[in-house]
N, C-alpha and C positions, 0 to 999 in steps of 0.2 A: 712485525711481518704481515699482522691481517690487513694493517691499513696502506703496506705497499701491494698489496693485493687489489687494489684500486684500481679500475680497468674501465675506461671509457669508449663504448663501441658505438657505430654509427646506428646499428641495427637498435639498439635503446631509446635514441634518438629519435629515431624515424617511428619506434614505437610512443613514445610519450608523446610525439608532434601529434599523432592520429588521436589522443584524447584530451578530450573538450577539458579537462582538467590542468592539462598542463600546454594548452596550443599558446594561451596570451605570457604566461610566465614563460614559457623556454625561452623567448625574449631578452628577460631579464636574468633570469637564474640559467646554472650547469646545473641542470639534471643527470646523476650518472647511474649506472648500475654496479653495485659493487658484489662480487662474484661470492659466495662461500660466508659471507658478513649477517651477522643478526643486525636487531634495531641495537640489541647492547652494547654489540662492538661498536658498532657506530659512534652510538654515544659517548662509549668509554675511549672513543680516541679521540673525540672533539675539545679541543681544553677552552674551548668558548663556551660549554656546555655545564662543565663542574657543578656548580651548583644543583641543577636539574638531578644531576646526574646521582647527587646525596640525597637530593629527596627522595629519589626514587628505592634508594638502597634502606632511608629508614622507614618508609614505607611499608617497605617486605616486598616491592613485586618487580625484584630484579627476574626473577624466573621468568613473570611474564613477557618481559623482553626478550629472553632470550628461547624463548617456547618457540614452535611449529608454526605460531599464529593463522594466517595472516592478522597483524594489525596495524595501527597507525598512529604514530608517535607526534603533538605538536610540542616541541623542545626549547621555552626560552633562552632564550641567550641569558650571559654573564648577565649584560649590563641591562638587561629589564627589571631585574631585583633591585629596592634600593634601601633594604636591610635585609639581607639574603640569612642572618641569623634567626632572625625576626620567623622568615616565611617559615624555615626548616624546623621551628620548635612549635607550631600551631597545630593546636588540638586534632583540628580536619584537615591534615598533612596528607592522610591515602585519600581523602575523597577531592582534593584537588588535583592533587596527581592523575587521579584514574578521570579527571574532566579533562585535562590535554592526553585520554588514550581514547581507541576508536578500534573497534571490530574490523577487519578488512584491510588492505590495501586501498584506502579511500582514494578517490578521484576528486579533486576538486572543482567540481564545474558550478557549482553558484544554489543557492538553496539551503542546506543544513545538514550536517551531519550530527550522528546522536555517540555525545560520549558513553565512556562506560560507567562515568559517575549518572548516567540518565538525561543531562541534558543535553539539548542539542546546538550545536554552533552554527553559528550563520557564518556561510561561505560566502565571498566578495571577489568575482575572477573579470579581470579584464578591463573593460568601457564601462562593467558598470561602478566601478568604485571611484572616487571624485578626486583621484590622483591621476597620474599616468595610466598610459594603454594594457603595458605589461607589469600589470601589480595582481598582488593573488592577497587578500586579505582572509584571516578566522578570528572572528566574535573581535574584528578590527585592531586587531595582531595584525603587522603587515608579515608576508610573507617570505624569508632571507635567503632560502636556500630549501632545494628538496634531492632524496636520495633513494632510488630502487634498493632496497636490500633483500635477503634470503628468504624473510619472514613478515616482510611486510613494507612500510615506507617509512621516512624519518622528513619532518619537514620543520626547518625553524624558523622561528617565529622574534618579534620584535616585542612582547611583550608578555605577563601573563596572563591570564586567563581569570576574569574576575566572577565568584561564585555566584552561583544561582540564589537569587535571593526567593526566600520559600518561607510564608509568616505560619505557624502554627495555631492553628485555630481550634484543634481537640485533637486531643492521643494525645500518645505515650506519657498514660499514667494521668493524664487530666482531661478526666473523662465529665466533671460535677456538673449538676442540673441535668445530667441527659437520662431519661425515664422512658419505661414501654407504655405503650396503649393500644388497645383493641378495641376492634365493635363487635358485639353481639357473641355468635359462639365461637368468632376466630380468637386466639390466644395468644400472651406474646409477654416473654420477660425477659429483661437484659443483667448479665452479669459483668464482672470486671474482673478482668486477667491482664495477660498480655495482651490483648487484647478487650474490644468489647463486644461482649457476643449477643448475641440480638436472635433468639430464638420461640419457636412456638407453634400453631398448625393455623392453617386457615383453611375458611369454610366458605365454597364460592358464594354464600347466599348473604355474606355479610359480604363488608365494606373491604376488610382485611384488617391487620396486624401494622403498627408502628412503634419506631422509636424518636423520642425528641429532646431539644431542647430549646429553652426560650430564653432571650437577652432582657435585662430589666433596663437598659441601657443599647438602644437600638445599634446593630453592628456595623460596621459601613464596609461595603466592598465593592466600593466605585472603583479604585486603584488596583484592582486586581485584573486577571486576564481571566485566569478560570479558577476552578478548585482542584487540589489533587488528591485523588483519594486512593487508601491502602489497604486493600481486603486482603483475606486467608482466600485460598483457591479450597474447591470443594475436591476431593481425592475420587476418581472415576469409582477405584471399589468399593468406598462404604455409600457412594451418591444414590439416594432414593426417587431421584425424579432424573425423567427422562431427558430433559433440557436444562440450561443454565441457569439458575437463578434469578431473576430481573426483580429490581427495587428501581422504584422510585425516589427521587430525591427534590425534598420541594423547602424551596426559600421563601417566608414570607414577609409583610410590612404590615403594617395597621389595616391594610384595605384590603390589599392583591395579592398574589400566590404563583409564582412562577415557580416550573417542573420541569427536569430531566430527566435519567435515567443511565443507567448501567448494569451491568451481569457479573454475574461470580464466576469466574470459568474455571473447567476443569482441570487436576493436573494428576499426571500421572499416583499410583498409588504409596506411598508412606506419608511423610509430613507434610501436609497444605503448605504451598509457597504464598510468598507476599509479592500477592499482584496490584500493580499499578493501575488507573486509570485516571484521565485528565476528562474535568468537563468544563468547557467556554463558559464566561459568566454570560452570553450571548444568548447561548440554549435556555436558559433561564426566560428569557426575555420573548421567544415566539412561543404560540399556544399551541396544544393538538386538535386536532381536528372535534371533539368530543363535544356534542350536544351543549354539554350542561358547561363547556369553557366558557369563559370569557369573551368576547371577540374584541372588545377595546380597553381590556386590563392589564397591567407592565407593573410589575412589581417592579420597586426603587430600589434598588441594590445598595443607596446609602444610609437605608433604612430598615435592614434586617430585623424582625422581630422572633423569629425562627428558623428550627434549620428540623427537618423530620426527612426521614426514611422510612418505604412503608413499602411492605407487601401486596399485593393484590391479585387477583384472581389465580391464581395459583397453589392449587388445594394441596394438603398434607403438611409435613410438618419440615420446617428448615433450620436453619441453623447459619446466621452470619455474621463473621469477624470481621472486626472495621477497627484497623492498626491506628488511622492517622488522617486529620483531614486537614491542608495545606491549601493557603492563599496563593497562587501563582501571579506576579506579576507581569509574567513577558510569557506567550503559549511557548516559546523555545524554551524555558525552561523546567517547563516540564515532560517526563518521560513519555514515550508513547507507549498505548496501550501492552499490558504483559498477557503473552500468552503463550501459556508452558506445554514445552511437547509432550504431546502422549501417543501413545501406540496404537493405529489404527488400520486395520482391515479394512477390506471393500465392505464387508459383510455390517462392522461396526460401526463404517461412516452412514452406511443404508441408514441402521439402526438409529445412529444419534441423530439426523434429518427426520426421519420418521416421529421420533421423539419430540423434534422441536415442531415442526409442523403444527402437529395436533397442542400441544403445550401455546403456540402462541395464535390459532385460529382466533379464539376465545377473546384474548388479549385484542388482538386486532379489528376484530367483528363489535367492542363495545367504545372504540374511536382512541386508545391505546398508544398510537403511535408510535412514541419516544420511547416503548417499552417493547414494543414489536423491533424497532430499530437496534436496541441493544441488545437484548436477544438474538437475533439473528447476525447481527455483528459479532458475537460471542464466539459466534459456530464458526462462520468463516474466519474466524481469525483462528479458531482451535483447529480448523483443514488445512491453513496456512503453513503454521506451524508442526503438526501430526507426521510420523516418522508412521512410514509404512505406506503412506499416499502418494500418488504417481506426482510426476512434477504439472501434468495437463489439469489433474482436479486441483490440485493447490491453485494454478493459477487462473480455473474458474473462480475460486474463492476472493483472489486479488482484485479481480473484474468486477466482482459483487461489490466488495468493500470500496472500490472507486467512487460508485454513485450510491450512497449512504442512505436508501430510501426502502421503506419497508418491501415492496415489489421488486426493486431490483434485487435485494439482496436473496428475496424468495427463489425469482427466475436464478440466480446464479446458483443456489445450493438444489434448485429442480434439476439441472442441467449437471449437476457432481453426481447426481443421484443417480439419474438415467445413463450417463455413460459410465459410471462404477459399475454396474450391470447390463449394460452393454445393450439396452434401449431407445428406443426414437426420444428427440425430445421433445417435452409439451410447445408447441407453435406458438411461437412470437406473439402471433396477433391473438391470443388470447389471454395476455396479460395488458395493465393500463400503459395507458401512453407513457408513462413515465416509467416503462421499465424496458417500452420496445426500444428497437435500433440493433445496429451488429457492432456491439461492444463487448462480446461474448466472443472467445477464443471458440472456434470450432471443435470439434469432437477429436479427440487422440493429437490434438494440435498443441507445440509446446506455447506458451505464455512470452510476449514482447518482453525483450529485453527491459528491465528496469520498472516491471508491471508493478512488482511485490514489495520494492522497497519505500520505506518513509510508513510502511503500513501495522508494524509490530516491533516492539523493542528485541532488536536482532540480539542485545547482550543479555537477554533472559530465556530466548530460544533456544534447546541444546539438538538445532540440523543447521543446514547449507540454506538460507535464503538466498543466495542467489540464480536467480529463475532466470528462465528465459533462454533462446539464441544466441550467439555471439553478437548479434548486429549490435549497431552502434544506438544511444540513445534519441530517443524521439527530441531532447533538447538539442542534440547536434546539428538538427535545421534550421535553428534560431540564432538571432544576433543577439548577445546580451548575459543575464540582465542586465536595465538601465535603473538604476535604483533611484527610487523615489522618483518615479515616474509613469506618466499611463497615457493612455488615450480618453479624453471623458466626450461624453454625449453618442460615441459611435460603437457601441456595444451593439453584438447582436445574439450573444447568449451570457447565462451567469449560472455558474453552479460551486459548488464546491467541493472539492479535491484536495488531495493529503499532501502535495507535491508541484511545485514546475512544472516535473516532466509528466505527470497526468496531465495537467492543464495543457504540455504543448503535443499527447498524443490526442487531444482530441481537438486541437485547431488544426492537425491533418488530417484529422478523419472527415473534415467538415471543407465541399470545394471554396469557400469563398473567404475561408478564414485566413488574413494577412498578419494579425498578430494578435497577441493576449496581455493583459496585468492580471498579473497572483500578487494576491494579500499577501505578504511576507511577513507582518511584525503586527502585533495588537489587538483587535478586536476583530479586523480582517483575514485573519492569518487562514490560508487555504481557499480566501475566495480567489474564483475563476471568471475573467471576462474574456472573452474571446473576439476582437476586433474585424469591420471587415477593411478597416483602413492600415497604413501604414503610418511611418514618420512624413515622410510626404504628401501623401493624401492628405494626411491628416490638420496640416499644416499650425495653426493657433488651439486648435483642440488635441494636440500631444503638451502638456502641460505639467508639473511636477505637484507628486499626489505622497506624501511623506511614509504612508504606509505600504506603498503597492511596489511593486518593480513591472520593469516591461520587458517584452520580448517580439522580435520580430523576425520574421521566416527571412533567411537568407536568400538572398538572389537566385545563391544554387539550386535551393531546395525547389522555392520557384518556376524554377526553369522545369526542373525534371517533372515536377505536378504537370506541371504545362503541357509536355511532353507528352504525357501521356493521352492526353484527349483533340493532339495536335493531326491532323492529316498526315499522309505522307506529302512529302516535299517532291515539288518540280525540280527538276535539274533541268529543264531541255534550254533554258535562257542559259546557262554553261557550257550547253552544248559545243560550241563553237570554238571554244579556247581549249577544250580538252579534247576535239577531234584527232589530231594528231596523236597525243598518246594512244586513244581506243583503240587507233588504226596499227599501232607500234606492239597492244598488246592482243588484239584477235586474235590473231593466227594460234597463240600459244594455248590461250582461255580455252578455246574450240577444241585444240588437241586433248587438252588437258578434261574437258566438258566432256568429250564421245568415248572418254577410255574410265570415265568416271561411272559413265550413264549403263555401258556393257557389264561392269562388274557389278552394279548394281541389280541389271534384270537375270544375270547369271544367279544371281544371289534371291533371286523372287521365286527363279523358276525350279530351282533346287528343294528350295523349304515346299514351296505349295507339292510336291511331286514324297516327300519325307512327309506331310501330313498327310496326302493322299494314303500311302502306303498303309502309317498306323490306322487311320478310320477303319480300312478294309480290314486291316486284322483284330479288332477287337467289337466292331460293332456285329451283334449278335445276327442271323437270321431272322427278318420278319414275321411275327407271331400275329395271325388273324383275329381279330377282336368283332363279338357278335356285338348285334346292338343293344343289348337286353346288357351287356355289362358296362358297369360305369367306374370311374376313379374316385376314391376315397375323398372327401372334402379336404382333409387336410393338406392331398397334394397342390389343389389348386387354390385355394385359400390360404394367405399369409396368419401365422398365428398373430393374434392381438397381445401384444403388453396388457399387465396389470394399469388398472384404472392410476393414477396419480393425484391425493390427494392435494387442494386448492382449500383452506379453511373447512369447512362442511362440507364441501363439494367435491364430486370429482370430476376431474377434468378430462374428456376423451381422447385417448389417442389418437395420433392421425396416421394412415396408412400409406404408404406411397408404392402405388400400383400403375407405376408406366406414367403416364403424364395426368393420371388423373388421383387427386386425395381426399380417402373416402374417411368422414369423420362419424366417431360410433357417435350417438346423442345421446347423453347424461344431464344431468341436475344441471342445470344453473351456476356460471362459474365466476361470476363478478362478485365475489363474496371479497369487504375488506380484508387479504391475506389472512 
């Protein structure tokens, strides 16, 4: 009876046409809506599905199909198994399964989606897959059929879904050769549990606190993309310091020494969760800005002779658990950063910015970088995720986390700060060039459609990531992507971004930007070029680049930019050919104009005559004032906000008194954050 329930409306139609996920498939595929249907009915009336359908059941997460969700089901068919006994008796039976499941009512418009096994798929929609027009590819699974259901979407697939390959490099339970070290009076021992805990106190006057170990046999991790690594979350109530934890993580070879970095981030209070984080074997490869760096050293990644973790400038005593540390070969397949909700107040967000602030001045001011970065990346993703924060400060945090640089992410958590207490904000131009511009949602303004995602593993979040507007995404203005392909030599910016649709909200924000390539796959993954050519323009320099996809502003979108900065139009060269009609519809206009125009100043002359009345009755008689009395300062003076600290400094507020803004004068505010 539920699958005669099957009800195909036009209203469905016309909705799934309007998203960039399903405009090139509806083509090829019936999209329907099926009324009152979980994903499990679904499934369990498909008998092309069987198979899928047992896995799921020994599994155990039949429930989850048939839950509340919303989520998103990709469902091989029969014939992609080809010993379907074989798949259904394998050890990692739930962690495949939960790689074809997905958080959400996903949209397929091109990019990635993150399963709930943690990795993420590469979506293939449209022109840019090197089949036909209307084909919808995931992780190169063609796409057979999709279906609206109660709870979420059902979409099958040609093929399975092949595992994340993840080489294990240390944890669980092989932990040997890794040992603590310290300098001077900082202190630092590791034990071995579930974990390997790596604890002790540091004293800013030394070096810091580490833990290591060495290869007798140099390690090679050219073939990798990045590392993935598994810390314990620190519990908000027993956490002794006022910010994240930030380690350093440094690989070395016989000569040279490349470093990154990462934080411990907080999680609500009982049992420390196991958080994720991915770092590029790339990061490795550029220096910090630091005096005593390198400037022409590149440690050889196929030549490991070490791997350390270390603490530094962050005094007192800590305590850190490191589950697992993983070889990534493809950046999709590993998870994006975890970061566990906790409960926060306006009063408690002040507090933990306030906290990190002064915690990473330090850090910042001795050329720190990648350790400022990670830190501050910690917070906003802990305000992202935070239950009890407005949707407007989350998605300053998202803005922050866009442009991944110690300044910006400053500016974006100074800007959470001051309008959670409901303050002017510190002015633009008194941060470096690389944190101005209006990338910054406005004050009490909600966050662009699609700002927040691709920026936290949404299946270890327990709120609603979806931020923003209804409007439609910043990728809907673009043609594409064109895979494995770019534009070369006509680049006119490069940065890097978590997403596509980052990369195409900021070739609109820019007038002369005609399209973009996003690294999609490898050691490029997340760069951003922003074009001022098209496919046209461009002519022998649109060229195919195996890691990149392209994207290009559609006609429409075009037109309407245009639009706006266009003059108004002449008609009077029309004039001529539409004489007749004007003449056919005067008379009426005019009628219709003078009876329009009368009720209108009836309606002016009413109200100004109703305010008149009220003034007279409640403004008081005028009271004579000597000259000898004056009015209190604080009526005529705006009160000043609290100073806002800038590293050591504080930074003046600015007052805005009519057309003129009067700044207080303070310390010196170009301090490295």
């Amino acid at each position: 009876l539920k699958t005669a329930c099957l009800i195909v409306k036009p209203a469905a139609l016309r909705w799934a046409a309007g998203m960039q996920s399903l405009r090139y498939v509806l083509a090829l595929l019936t999209f329907v809506e099926l009324h009152g249907l979980t994903v499990l009915d679904a499934l369990s009336a498909d008998r092309s599905l069987k198979t899928f359908l047992h896995a799921i059941q020994r599994a155990k997460l039949v429930s989850l199909l048939n839950g509340t969700g919303p989520l998103t089901l990709f469902a091989p068919l029969d014939d992609a198994f080809e010993k379907p006994e074989e798949f259904l008796n394998r050890s990692d039976l739930a962690e495949l399964v939960r790689l074809h499941l997905a958080t959400g009512s996903q949209e397929l418009s091109g990019g990635a989606v993150q399963s709930l096994e943690g990795a993420r798929l590469k979506v293939v929609v449209g022109e840019q897959s090197h089949a036909e027009k209307s084909h919808a590819e995931v992780n190169g699974a063609k796409v057979l059929g999709a279906e609206l259901l109660e709870n979420g979407a059902l979409y099958r697939v040609g093929a399975v879904f092949a595992r994340p390959h993840r080489q294990l490099l240390a944890g669980d339970g092989h932990w040997n050769g890794w040992s603590a070290q310290r300098d001077g009076k900082s202190t630092g021992q590791v034990i071995f549990e579930e974990a390997m805990v790596f604890s002790g106190n540091v004293d800013l006057d030394e070096a810091g606190s580490s833990v290591q170990k060495m290869w007798g046999t140099p390690l090679d991790l050219s073939a990798y993309a990045g590392l993935l690594l598994e810390v314990k979350s620190e519990p908000m109530a027993a956490a002794t310091r006022a910010a994240p934890l930030g380690l350093r993580l440094l690989l070395r070879d016989a000569n040279n020494t490349g470093e990154a970095a990462f934080a411990v981030p907080f999680s609500q209070s009982g049992p420390p969760q196991r958080c994720r984080v991915y770092i590029p074997i790339s990061e490795f490869l550029h220096r910090d800005r630091r005096k005593s760096a390198c400037e022409n050293c590149q440690v050889d990644p196929r030549k490991i002779s070490s791997m350390e973790i270390n603490v530094v400038l962050q005094s007192g005593t800590f305590a850190v658990g490191l589950f697992s540390i993983f070889g990534v070969r493809r950046a999709l397949d590993a998870p994006l950063p975890t970061a566990p909700s906790v409960q926060l107040n306006e009063a408690q967000l002040v507090k933990l910015i306030d906290g990190t602030i002064q915690t990473v001045g330090p850090i910042c001011k001795e050329g720190y970088e990648k350790l400022c970065v990670a830190i501050y990346g910690s917070v906003a993703r802990q305000v992202l995720a935070a239950k009890g924060i407005s949707e407007e400060l989350r998605g300053l945090a998202c803005a922050g986390l866009h442009r991944p640089s110690a300044w910006a992410l400053r500016r974006a958590l100074d800007a959470a700060r001051a309008d959670a207490v409901q303050m002017p904000r510190v002015l633009e131009e008194r941060y470096p060039d690389e944190a101005q511009g209006r990338w910054l949602p406005e004050p009490n303004q909600r966050p662009p459609a699609g700002l927040c995602q691709g920026l936290i593993d949404r299946t270890k979040a327990d709120i609603n990531l979806e931020l923003g507007s209804t409007a439609r995404s910043s990728l809907l203005s673009f043609e594409g992507p064109f895979v494995a392909k770019s534009i070369k030599g006509l680049n006119s910016k490069h940065m890097q971004v978590h997403s596509p649709a980052e990369c195409a909200q900021l070739c609109l924000e820019r007038t002369h930007c005609k399209s973009f390539d996003y690294g999609a796959d490898g050691t490029v993954m997340g760069e951003c070029y922003l074009n001022t050519a098209n496919r046209t323009s461009a002519g022998s320099a649109f060229q195919t680049q195996r890691l990149y996809d392209y994207y290009e502003l559609a006609e429409a979108a075009v037109d309407s930019v245009a639009s706006l900065s266009q003059p108004s139009q002449d008609f009077s060269k029309d004039a001529s050919s539409g004489a007749g009609d004007e003449a056919r519809r005067g008379p009426v206009f005019l009628v219709f104009g003078a009876a329009l125009g009368g009720v209108l100043l009836l309606g002016i002359v009413l109200g100004a005559f109703t305010i008149f009345i009220v003034h007279v009755r409640k403004v008081p008689p005028p009271r004579l004032v000597s000259h000898t009395e004056r009015m209190p300062m604080a009526d005529v003076m705006p009160q000043l906000p609290p100073t806002i600290s800038l590293g050591s400094a504080q930074v003046p507020p600015t007052i805005s008194m009519g057309s003129t803004s009067v700044v207080v004068v303070g310390q010196p505010v170009r301090d490295p954050v």
